[in-house]
C-alpha positions in Angstrom: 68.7 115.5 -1.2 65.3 114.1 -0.7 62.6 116.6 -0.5 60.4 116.6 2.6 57.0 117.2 3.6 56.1 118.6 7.5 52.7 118.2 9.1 52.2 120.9 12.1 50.8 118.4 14.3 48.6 119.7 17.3 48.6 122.8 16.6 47.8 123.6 20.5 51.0 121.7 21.4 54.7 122.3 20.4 54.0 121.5 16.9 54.2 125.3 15.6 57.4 126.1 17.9 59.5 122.9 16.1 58.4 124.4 12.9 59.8 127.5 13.9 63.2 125.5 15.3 63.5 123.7 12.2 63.7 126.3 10.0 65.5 128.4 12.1 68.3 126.1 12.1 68.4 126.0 8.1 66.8 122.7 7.9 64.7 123.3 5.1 64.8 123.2 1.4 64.0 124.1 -1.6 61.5 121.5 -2.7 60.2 120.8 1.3 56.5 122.1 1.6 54.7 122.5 5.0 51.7 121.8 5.9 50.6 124.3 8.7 48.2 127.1 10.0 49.9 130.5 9.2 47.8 132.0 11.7 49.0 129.8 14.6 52.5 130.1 13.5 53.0 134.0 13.0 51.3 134.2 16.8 53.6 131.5 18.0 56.4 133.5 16.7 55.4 136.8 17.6 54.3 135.5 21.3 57.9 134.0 21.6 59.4 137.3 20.4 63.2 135.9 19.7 65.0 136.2 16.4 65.2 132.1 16.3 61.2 132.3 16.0 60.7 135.0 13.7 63.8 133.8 11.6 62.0 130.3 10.9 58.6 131.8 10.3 60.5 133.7 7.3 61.4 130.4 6.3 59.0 129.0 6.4 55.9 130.9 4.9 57.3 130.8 1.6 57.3 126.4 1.3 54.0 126.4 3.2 51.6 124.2 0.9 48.3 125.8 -0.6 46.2 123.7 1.8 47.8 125.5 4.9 45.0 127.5 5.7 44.0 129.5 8.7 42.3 127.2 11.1 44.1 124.0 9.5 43.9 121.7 11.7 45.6 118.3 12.9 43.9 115.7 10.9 43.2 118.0 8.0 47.3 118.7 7.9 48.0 115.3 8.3 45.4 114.0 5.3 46.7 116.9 3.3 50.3 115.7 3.7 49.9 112.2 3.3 48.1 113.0 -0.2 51.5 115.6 -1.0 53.7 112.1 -0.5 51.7 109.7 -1.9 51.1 112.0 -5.1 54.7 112.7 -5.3 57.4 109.6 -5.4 60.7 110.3 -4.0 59.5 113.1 -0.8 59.2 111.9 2.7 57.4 112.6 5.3 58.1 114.5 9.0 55.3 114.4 11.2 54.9 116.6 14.4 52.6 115.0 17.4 48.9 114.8 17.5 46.5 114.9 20.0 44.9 111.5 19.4 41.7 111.5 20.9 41.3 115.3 19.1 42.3 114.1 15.9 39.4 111.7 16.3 36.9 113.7 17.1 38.5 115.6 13.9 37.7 112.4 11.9 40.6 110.1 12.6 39.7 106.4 12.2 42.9 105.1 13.2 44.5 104.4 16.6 47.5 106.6 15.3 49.7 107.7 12.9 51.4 104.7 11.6 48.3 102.2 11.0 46.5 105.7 9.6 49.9 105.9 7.0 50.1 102.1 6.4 46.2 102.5 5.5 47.1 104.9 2.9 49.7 103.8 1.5 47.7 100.5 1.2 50.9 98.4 2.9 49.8 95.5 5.2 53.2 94.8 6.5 53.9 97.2 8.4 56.0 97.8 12.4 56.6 101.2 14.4 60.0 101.3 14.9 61.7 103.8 17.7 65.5 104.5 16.2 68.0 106.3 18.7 71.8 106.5 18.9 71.9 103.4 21.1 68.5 101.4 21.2 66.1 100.8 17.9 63.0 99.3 19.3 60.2 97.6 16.2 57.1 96.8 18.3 54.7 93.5 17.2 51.3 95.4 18.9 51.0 98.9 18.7 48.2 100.9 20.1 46.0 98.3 22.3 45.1 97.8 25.7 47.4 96.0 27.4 44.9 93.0 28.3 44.1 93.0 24.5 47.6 92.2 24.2 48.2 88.3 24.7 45.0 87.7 22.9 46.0 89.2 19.6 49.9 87.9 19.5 50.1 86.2 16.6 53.6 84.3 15.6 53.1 85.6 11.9 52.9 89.2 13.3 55.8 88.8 15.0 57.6 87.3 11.8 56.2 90.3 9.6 57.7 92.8 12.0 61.1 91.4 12.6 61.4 90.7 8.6 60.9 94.4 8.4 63.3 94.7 11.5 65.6 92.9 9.5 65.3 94.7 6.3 66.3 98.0 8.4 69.3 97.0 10.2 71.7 98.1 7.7 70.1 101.7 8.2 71.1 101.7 12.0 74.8 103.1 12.1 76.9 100.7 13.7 74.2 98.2 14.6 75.2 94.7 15.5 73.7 92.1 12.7 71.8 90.6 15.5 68.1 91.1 17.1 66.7 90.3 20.4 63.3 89.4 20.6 61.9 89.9 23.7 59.1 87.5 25.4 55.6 88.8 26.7 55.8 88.0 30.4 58.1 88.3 33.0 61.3 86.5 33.3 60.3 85.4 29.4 57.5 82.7 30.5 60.0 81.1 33.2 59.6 78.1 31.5 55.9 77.9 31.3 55.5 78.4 34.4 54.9 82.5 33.8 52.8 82.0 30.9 53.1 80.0 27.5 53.2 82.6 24.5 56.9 82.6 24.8 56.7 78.3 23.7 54.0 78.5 22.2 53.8 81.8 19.8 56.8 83.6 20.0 59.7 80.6 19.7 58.2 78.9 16.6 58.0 82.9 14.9 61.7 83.0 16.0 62.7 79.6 14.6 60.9 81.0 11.0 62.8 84.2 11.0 65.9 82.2 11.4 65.2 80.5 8.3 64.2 83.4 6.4 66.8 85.5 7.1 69.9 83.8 7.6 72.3 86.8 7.5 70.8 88.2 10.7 70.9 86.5 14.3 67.6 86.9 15.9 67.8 85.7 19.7 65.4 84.9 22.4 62.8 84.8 23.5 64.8 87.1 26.2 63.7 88.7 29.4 63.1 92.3 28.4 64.6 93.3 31.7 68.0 92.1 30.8 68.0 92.1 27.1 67.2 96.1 26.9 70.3 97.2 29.4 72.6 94.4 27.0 71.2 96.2 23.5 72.0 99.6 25.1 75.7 97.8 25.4 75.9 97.2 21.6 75.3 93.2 22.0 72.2 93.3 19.7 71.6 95.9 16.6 67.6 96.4 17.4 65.0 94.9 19.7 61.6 93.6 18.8 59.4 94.1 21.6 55.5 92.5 21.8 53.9 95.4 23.2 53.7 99.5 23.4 55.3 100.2 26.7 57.7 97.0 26.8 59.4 98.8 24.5 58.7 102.7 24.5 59.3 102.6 28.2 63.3 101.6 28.0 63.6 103.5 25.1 62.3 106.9 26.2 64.4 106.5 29.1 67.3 106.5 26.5 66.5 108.9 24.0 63.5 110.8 24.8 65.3 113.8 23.8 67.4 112.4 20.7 65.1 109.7 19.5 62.5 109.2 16.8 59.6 107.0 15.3 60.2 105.4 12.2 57.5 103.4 10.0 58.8 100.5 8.8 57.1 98.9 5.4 56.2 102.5 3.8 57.0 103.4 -0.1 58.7 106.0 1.7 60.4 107.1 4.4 58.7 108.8 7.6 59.5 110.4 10.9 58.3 111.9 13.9 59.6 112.7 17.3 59.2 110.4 19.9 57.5 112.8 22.5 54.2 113.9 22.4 52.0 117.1 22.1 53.4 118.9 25.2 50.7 121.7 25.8 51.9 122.3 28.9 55.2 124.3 27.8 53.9 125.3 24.3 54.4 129.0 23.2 57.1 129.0 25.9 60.1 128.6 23.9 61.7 126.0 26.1 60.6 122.7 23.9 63.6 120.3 23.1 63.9 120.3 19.3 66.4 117.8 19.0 63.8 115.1 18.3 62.0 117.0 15.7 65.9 117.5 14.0 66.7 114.2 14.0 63.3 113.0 12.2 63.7 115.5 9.1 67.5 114.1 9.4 66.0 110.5 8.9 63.2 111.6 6.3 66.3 113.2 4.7 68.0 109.6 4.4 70.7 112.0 6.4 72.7 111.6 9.5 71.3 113.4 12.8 
């Protein structure tokens, strides 16, 4: 069983209270360390004041790291964790949400998580892949305005990520051997008449993924109106999408509860849930721990 390593996240946000529901549902192991405040935890627990909460802080304060210090905060937890991995081949890596913009102001120099971890591990191909029960979701841009968008869809990109796509399909329980890759404007293009990435960029990168990977059927470009509903069927194993919200949007209305964020093109495995921070209900018990379960699952190599 593969060891794992937890970052706390924002420690203003849920973060604290899925460490608490993680443990307390006997999710961690011997080996696992966590990288956390104690502070913010043991006040977490105490404010919550259920057996759950102060059952997983005992569970947790004896695997929390040496660098979980009081005050430790988001980025720090996150660098610290990142070195754990890195310096350790074989453990994997859970991460709980950040607040972005405070993570930069914390010294952040990336957009996010994944190009921060794909930095580190010194891996240029690289894709953000959402994985749930019924829809996995690899994204070609990530964390860009969307009139940045068109501007930096390259077809290489889009062959890097579905390669990766590719390479992870036999991961995905029960996933059809074939991928629909989605166009970047409505109706895919309309023939031109909606706009020409879809002939121009996108078509040639699916004719070269053809080639490269024969075993898998990528299709499209498709409309991402009609091709997310047919994936959600079972017609197509995964979905590469050109943009943040093509595919987060569908997907969250899917899974917001049971999916998670997967880096694709990492020496090793790493997870997160697929919601955010959630201040607004933190330290009230009533956070949906579901998604943070199924990401140490999939750090885990483990089924949900």
């Amino acid at each position: 069983m593969a060891p794992i390593v937890i970052t706390q996240g924002d420690p203003d946000g849920v973060g604290p209270e899925l460490l608490l529901r993680v443990a307390a549902a006997d999710r961690l192991r011997p080996g696992d360390r966590v990288l956390a405040c104690p502070a913010r935890l043991e006040a977490t627990a105490a404010g919550l004041d259920v057996p759950w909460a102060r059952r997983g802080l005992a569970q947790i304060l004896p695997l929390l790291a040496p660098e979980s210090r009081p005050g430790l905060g988001q980025y720090a937890a996150l660098v610290a964790g990142t070195d754990l991995v890195l310096a350790t081949p074989g453990t994997h890596l859970v991460t709980a949400p950040i607040d972005k913009a405070r993570a930069q102001d914390e010294g952040l120099r990336y957009p996010g998580h994944t190009e921060y971890l794909a930095a580190r591990a010194g891996v240029e191909a690289y894709a953000m892949c959402m994985v749930g029960p019924r829809l996995r979701v690899a994204l070609v841009t990530i964390h860009l305005p969307l009139r940045a968008v068109p501007d930096a869809l390259r077809s290489e990109d889009i062959v890097t990520k579905g390669s990766l796509l590719a390479a992870a399909l036999p991961g995905f329980v029960g996933a059809a051997r074939r991928i629909a890759v989605l166009g970047l404007n409505p109706h895919a293009g309309e023939q031109g008449r909606l706009g020409d990435e879809e002939t121009r960029i996108i078509a040639p990168a699916i004719e070269a993924l053809r080639r490269r990977h024969p075993d898998v059927e990528f299709v499209g470009p498709l409309p991402a109106d009609t091709a997310m509903p047919a994936a959600a069927a079972g017609t197509y194993g995964a979905i590469l999408a050109m943009y943040h919200d093509q595919g987060l949007g569908p997907f969250k209305l899917l899974h917001f509860s049971d999916g998670i964020n997967a880096t694709l093109g990492l020496p090793f495995r790493r997870a997160s849930p697929d919601h955010g921070t959630a201040r607004d209900i933190a330290g009230r018990g009533v956070a949906d721990a579901t998604s943070m379960l199924h990401a140490v699952a999939h750090a885990r190599g483990e089924d949900p």
